[in-house]
VOPA-232983 format. One record per residue (C-alpha): residue number from 1; residue in one letter; chain; x, y, z. Coordinates in steps of 0.25 Angstrom, whole numbers. Example, Ala and Ser with C-alpha at 12.3 -4.5 7.8 and 13.67 -1.06 7.14 Angstrom:
BEGIN
+-----+------+-------+-------+-------+-------+
!  nr ! rest ! kette !     x !     y !     z !
+-----+------+-------+-------+-------+-------+
!   1 !    A !     A !    49 !   -18 !    31 !
!   2 !    S !     A !    55 !    -4 !    29 !
+-----+------+-------+-------+-------+-------+
END
This chain:
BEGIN
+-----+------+-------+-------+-------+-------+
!  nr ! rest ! kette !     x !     y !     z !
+-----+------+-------+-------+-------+-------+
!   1 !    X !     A !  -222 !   691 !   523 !
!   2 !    X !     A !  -233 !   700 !   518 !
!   3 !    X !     A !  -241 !   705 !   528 !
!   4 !    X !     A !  -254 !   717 !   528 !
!   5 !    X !     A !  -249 !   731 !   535 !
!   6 !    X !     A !  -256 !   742 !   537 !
!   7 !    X !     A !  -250 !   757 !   536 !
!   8 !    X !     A !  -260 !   766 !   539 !
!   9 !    X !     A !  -276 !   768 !   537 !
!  10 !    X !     A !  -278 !   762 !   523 !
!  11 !    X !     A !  -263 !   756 !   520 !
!  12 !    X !     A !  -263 !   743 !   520 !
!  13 !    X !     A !  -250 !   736 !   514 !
!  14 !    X !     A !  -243 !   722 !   514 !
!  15 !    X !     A !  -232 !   721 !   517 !
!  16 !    X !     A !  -220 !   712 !   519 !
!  17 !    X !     A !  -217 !   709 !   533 !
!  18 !    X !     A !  -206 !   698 !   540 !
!  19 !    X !     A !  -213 !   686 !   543 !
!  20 !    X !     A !  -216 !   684 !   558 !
!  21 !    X !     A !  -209 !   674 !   565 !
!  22 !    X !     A !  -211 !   668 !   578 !
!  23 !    X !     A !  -209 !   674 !   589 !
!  24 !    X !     A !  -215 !   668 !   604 !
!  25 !    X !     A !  -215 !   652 !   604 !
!  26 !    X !     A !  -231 !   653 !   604 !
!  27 !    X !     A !  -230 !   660 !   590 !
!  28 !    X !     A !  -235 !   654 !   578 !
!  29 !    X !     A !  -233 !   660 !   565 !
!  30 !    X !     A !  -244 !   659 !   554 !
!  31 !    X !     A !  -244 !   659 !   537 !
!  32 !    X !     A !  -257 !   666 !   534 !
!  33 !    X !     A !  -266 !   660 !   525 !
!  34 !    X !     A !  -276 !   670 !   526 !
!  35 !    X !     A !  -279 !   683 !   533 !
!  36 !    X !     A !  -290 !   695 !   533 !
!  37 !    X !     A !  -295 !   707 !   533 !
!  38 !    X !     A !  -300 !   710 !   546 !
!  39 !    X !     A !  -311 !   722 !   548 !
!  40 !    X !     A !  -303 !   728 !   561 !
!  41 !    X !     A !  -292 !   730 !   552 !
!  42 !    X !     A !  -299 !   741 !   544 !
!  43 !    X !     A !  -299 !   750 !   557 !
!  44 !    X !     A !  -284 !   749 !   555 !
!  45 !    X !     A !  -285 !   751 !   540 !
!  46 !    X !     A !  -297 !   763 !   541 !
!  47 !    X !     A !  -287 !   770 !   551 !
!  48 !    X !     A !  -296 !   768 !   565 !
!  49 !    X !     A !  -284 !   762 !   572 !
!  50 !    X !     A !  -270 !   765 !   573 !
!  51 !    X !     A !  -259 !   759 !   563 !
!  52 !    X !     A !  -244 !   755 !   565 !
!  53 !    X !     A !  -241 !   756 !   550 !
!  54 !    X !     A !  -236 !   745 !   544 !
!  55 !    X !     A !  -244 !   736 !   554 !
!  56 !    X !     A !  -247 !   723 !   548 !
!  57 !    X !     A !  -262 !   718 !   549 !
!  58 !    X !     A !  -272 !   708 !   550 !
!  59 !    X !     A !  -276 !   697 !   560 !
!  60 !    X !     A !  -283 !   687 !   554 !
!  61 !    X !     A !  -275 !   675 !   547 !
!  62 !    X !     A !  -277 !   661 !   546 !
!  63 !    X !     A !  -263 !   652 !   541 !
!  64 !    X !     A !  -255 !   643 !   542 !
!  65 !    X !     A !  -243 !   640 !   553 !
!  66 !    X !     A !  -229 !   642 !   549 !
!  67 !    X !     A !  -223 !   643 !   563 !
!  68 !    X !     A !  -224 !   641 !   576 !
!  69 !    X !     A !  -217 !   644 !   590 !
!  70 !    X !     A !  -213 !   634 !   600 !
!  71 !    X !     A !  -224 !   634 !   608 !
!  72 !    X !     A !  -235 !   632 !   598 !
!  73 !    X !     A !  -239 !   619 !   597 !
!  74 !    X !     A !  -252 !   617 !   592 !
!  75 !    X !     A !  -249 !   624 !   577 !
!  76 !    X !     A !  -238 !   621 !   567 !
!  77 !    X !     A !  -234 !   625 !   554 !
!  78 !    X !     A !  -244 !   621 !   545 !
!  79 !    X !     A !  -256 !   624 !   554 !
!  80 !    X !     A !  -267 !   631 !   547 !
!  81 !    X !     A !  -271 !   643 !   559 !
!  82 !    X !     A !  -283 !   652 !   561 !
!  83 !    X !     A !  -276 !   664 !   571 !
!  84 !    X !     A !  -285 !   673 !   579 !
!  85 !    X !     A !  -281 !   687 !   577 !
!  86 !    X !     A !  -279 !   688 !   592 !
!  87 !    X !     A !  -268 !   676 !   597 !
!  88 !    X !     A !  -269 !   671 !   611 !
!  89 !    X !     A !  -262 !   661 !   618 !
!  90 !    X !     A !  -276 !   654 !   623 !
!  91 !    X !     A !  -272 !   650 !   637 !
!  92 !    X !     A !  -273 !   662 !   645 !
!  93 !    X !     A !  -283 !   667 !   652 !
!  94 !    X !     A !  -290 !   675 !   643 !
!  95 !    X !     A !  -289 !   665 !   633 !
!  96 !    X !     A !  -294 !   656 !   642 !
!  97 !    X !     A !  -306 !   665 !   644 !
!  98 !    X !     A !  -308 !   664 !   630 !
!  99 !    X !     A !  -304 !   679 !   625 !
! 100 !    X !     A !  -291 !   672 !   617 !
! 101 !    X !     A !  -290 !   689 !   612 !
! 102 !    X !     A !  -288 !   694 !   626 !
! 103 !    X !     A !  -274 !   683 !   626 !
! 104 !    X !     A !  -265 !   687 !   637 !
! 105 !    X !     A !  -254 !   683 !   624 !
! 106 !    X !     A !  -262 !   688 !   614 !
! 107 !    X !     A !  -256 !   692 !   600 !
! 108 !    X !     A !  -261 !   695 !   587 !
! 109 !    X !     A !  -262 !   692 !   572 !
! 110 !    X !     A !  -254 !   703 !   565 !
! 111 !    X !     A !  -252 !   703 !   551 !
! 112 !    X !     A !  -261 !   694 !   548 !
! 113 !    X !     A !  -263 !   699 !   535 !
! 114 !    X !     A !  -249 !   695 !   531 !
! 115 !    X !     A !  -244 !   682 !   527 !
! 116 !    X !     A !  -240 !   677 !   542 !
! 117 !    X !     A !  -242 !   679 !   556 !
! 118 !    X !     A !  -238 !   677 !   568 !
! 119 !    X !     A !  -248 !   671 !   578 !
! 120 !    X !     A !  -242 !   675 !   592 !
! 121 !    X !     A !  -250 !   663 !   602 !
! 122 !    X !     A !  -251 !   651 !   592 !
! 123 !    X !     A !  -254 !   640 !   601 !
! 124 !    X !     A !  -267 !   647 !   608 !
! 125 !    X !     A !  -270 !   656 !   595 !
! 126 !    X !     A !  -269 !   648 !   581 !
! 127 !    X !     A !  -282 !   636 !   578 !
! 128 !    X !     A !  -278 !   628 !   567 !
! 129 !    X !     A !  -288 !   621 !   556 !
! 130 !    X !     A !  -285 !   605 !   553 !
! 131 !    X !     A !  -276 !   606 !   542 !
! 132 !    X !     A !  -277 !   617 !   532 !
! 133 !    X !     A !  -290 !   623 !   530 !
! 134 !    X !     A !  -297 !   623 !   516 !
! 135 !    X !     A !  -296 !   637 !   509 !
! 136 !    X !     A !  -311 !   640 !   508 !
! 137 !    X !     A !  -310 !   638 !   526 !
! 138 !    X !     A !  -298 !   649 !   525 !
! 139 !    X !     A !  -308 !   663 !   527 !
! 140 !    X !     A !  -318 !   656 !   537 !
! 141 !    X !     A !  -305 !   652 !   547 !
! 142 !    X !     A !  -298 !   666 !   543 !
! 143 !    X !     A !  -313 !   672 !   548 !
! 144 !    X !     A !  -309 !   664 !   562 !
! 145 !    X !     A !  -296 !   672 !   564 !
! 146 !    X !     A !  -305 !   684 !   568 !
! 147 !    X !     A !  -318 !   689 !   562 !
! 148 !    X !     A !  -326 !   675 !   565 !
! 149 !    X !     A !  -320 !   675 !   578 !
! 150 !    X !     A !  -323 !   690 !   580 !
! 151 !    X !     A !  -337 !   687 !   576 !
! 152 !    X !     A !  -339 !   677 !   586 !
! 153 !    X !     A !  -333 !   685 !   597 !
! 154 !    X !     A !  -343 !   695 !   594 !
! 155 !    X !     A !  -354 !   685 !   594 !
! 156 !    X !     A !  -351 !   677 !   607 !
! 157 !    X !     A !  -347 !   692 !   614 !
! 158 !    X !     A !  -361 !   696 !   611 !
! 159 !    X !     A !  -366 !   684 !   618 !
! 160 !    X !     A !  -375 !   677 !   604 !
! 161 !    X !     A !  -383 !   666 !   609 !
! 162 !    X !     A !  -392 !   656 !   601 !
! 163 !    X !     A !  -405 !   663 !   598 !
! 164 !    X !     A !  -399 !   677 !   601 !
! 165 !    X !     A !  -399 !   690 !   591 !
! 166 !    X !     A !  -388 !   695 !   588 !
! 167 !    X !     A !  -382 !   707 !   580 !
! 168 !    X !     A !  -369 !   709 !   572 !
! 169 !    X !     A !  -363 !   723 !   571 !
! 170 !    X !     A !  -354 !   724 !   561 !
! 171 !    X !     A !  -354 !   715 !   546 !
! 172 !    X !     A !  -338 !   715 !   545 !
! 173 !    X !     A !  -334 !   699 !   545 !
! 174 !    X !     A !  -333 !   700 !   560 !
! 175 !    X !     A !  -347 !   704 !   561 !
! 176 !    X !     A !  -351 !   696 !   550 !
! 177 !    X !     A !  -343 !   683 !   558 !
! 178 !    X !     A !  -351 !   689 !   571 !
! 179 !    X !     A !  -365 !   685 !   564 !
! 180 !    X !     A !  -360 !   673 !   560 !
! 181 !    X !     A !  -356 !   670 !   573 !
! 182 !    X !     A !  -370 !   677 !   580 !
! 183 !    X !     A !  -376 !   665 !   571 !
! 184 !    X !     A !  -367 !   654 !   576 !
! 185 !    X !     A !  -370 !   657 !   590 !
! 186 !    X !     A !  -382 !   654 !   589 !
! 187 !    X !     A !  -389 !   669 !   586 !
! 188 !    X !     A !  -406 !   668 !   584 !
! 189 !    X !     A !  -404 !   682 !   573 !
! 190 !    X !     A !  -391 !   690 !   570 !
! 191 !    X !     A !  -391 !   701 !   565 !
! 192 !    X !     A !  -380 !   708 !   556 !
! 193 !    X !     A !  -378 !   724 !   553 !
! 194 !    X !     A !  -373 !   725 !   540 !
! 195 !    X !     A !  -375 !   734 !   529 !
! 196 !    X !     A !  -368 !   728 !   519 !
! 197 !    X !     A !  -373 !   717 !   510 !
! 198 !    X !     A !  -362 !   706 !   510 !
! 199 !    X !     A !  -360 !   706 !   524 !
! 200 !    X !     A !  -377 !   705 !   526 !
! 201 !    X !     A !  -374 !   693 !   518 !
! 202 !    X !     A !  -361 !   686 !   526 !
! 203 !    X !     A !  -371 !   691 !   538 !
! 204 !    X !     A !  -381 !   683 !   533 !
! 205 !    X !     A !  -372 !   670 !   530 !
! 206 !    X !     A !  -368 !   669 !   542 !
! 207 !    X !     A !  -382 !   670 !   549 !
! 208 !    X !     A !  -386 !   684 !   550 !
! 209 !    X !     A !  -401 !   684 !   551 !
! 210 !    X !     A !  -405 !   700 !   550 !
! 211 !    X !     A !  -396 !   710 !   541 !
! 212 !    X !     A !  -396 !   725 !   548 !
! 213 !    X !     A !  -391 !   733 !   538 !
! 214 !    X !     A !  -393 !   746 !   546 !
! 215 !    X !     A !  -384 !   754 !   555 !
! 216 !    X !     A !  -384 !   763 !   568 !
! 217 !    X !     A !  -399 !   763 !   572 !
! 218 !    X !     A !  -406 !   760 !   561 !
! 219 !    X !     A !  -398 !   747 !   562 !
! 220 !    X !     A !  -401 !   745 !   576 !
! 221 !    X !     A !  -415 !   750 !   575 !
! 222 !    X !     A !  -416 !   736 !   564 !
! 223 !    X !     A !  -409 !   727 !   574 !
! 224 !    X !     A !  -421 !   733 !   583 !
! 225 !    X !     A !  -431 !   729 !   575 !
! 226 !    X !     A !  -426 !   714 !   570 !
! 227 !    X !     A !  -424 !   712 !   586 !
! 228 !    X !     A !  -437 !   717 !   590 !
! 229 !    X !     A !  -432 !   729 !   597 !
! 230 !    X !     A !  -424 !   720 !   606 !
! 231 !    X !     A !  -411 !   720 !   600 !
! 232 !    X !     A !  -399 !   710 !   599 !
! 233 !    X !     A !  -394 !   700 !   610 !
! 234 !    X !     A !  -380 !   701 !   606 !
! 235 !    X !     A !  -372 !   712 !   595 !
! 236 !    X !     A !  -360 !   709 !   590 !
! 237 !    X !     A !  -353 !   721 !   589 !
! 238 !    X !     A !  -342 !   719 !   576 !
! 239 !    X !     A !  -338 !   731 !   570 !
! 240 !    X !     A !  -331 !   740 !   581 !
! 241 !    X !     A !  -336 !   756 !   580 !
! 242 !    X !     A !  -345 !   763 !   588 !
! 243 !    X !     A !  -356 !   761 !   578 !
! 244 !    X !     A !  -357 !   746 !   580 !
! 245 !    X !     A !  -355 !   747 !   595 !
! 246 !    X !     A !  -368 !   756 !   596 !
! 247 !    X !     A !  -377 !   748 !   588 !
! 248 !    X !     A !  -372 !   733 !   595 !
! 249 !    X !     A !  -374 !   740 !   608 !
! 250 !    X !     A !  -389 !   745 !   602 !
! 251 !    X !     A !  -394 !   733 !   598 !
! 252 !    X !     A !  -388 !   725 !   609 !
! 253 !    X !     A !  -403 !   721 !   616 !
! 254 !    X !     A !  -401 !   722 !   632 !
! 255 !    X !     A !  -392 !   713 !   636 !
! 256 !    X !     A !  -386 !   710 !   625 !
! 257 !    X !     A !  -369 !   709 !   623 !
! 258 !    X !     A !  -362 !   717 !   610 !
! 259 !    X !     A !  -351 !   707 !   607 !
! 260 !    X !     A !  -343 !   717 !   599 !
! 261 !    X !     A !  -328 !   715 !   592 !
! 262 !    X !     A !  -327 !   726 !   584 !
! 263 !    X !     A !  -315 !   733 !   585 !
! 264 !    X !     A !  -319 !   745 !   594 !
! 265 !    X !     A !  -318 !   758 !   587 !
! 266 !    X !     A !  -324 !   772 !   592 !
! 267 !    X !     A !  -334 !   763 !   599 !
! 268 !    X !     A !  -341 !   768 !   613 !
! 269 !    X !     A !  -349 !   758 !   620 !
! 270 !    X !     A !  -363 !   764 !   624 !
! 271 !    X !     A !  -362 !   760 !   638 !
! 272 !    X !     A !  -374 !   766 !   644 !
! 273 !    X !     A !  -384 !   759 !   635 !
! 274 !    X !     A !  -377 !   747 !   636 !
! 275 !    X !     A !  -377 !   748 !   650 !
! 276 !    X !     A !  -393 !   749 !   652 !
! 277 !    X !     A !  -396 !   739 !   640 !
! 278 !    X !     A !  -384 !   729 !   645 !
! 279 !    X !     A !  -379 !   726 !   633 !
! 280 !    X !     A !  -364 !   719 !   634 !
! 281 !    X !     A !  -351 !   722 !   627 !
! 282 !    X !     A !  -342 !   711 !   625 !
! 283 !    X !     A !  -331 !   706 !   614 !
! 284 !    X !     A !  -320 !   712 !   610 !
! 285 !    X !     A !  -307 !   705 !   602 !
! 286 !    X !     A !  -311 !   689 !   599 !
! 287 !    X !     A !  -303 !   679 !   605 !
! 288 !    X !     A !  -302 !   672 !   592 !
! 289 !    X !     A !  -295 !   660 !   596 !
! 290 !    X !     A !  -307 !   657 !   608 !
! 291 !    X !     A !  -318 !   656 !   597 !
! 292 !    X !     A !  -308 !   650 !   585 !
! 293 !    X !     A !  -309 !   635 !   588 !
! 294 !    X !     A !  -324 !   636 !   589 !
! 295 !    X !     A !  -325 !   646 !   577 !
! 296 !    X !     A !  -313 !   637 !   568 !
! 297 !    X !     A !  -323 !   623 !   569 !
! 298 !    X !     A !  -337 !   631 !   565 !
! 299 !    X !     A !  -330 !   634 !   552 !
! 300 !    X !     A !  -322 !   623 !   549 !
! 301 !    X !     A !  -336 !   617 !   551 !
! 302 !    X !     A !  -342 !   626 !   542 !
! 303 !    X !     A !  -351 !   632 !   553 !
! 304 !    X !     A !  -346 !   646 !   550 !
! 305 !    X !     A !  -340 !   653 !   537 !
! 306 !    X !     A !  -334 !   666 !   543 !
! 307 !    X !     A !  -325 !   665 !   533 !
! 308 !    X !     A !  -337 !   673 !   522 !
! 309 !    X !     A !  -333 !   686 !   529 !
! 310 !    X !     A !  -322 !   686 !   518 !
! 311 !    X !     A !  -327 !   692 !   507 !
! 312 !    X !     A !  -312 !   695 !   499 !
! 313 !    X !     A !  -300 !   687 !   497 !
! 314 !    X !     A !  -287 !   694 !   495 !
! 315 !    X !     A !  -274 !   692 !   494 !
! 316 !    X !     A !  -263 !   698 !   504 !
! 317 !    X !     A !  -258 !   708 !   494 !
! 318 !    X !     A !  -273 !   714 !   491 !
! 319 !    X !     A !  -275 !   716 !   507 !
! 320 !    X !     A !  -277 !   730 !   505 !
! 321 !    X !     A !  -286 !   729 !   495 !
! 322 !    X !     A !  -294 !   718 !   507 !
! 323 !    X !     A !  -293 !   731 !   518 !
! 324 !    X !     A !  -301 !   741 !   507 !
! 325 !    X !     A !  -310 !   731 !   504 !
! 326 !    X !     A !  -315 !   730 !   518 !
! 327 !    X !     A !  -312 !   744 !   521 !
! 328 !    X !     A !  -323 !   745 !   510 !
! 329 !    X !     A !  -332 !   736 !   513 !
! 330 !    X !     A !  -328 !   729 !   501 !
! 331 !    X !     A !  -324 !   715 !   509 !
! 332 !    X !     A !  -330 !   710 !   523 !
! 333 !    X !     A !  -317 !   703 !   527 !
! 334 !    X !     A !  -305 !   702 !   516 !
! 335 !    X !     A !  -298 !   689 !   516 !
! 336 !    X !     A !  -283 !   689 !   515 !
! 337 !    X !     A !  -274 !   678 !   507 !
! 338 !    X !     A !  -258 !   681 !   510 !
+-----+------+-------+-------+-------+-------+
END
């Protein structure tokens, strides 16, 4: 099969690669339809984490069942899958706690930018559609495999409630799908940092109500004045460098919670203010599959679109062209076809 590897800082290559087979009876194996760019793998493909070269890549996919072990028996071939990119067996205790990424037999998608793959906890991971979506539903349910979920995580971390402000860090898709998600639970006014016009207008779709061009403190110093010197009740943090955590943590009103699930780069927490201000950290890595059934019947219903994070469409063998065009700012999210 074909399948996305990286080599080093800037080298992305496709590959051919055996097929997975598989390999525990709880193993499922998945033909993807359609995969994506994610924005936490450009740290890999800037050079900010470390590489095994020749690694393949990607996490995101939704597909179509081709396999699956003896002890699957809620999916069989033919099935059409969303997989979170974290898999879990959803029955022990931390699943049953609700954080589905924290699995005590947790896997993960690899390759996923590839043309198959192996989903290691099938039974407790995969949710199925009824029957085969339509293609125009395809990018929303791919959106589900991580960014809207992400989005989401980020939202119910920072604790939105109906009538509340919130503030988005961050206008990649996951921050993007964090408004939208601000807006869904019930948010009074969210308001989205972004810089860049496309993504002010997604922002806006999806029920930004104030646009906050502006960074560092200037940028806070505007969320100031829009919130009459208050601040915001809950900051979602979705980006994941040092910059981001400072200003979610500045304009995070007293007692407010930073819901933050950017990747943490470089980033140190300024305890002491938080500390006399009581602003709250929480997050971290979504437990997809705990948010999915929920997040799978909104779109199906047409209450959310996250899938108009996707601003290209390519096919498999352009994926490097897909990772210089987000490097670039070119794309928001890059949509892959095998």
């Amino acid at each position: 099969m074909r399948v996305t590897t990286i080599h080093a800082a800037r080298d992305i290559r496709l590959e051919d690669r055996p097929v997975p087979g598989l390999e525990e009876p709880t193993d499922a194996i998945v033909r993807v339809s359609a995969s994506c760019i994610c924005g936490s793998d450009l740290w890999s493909y800037r050079g900010e984490n470390s590489i095994e070269p020749g690694s393949p890549i990607g996490h995101e996919i939704v597909g179509v069942v081709e396999e699956v072990g003896s002890e699957v028996r809620s999916f069989r071939p033919g099935d059409f899958v969303v997989a979170p990119f974290v898999h879990c067996d959803n029955s022990c205790a931390h699943c049953r706690a609700g954080i589905t990424s924290a699995c005590r037999n947790q896997g993960f998608t690899v390759g996923g930018q590839g043309e198959y793959v192996r989903v290691h906890q099938a039974e407790g991971s995969l949710v199925k559609t009824e029957g085969m979506p339509d293609e125009a539903m395809v990018p929303s349910l791919l959106a589900l495999a991580d960014v809207m979920a992400t989005g989401w995580h980020a939202a119910a971390a920072a604790g939105v409630r109906p009538g509340s402000t919130a503030v988005v860090v961050g206008d990649g898709a996951v921050g993007l799908c964090g408004v939208l998600a601000a807006n869904r639970l019930g948010a009074e006014r969210v308001i989205a940092m972004s810089r860049h016009e496309p993504r002010q207008k997604i922002a806006s779709v999806f029920g930004a109500t104030d646009i906050v061009p502006e960074r560092g403190e200037e940028g806070e110093q505007r969320i100031f004045d829009l919130t009459a010197g208050i601040g915001a009740d809950a900051v979602l943090e979705c980006v994941g460098n040092d910059a981001a955590m400072q200003t979610a943590v500045a304009v995070a009103r007293p007692g407010a919670t930073v819901g933050f699930v950017g990747v943490p780069h470089g980033v140190e927490l300024p305890i002491v203010p938080m500390f006399r201000r009581n602003v709250g950290l929480a997050g971290g890595i979504a437990p997809v599959r705990t948010y999915l059934p929920d997040l799978l019947d909104r779109t199906l219903s047409g209450d959310i679109d996250p899938g108009l994070v996707f601003d290209m469409t390519l096919p498999l063998d352009e994926v490097a062209e897909g990772y210089r065009a987000m490097d670039e700012r070119r794309a928001i999210k890059v949509l892959l076809r095998p």
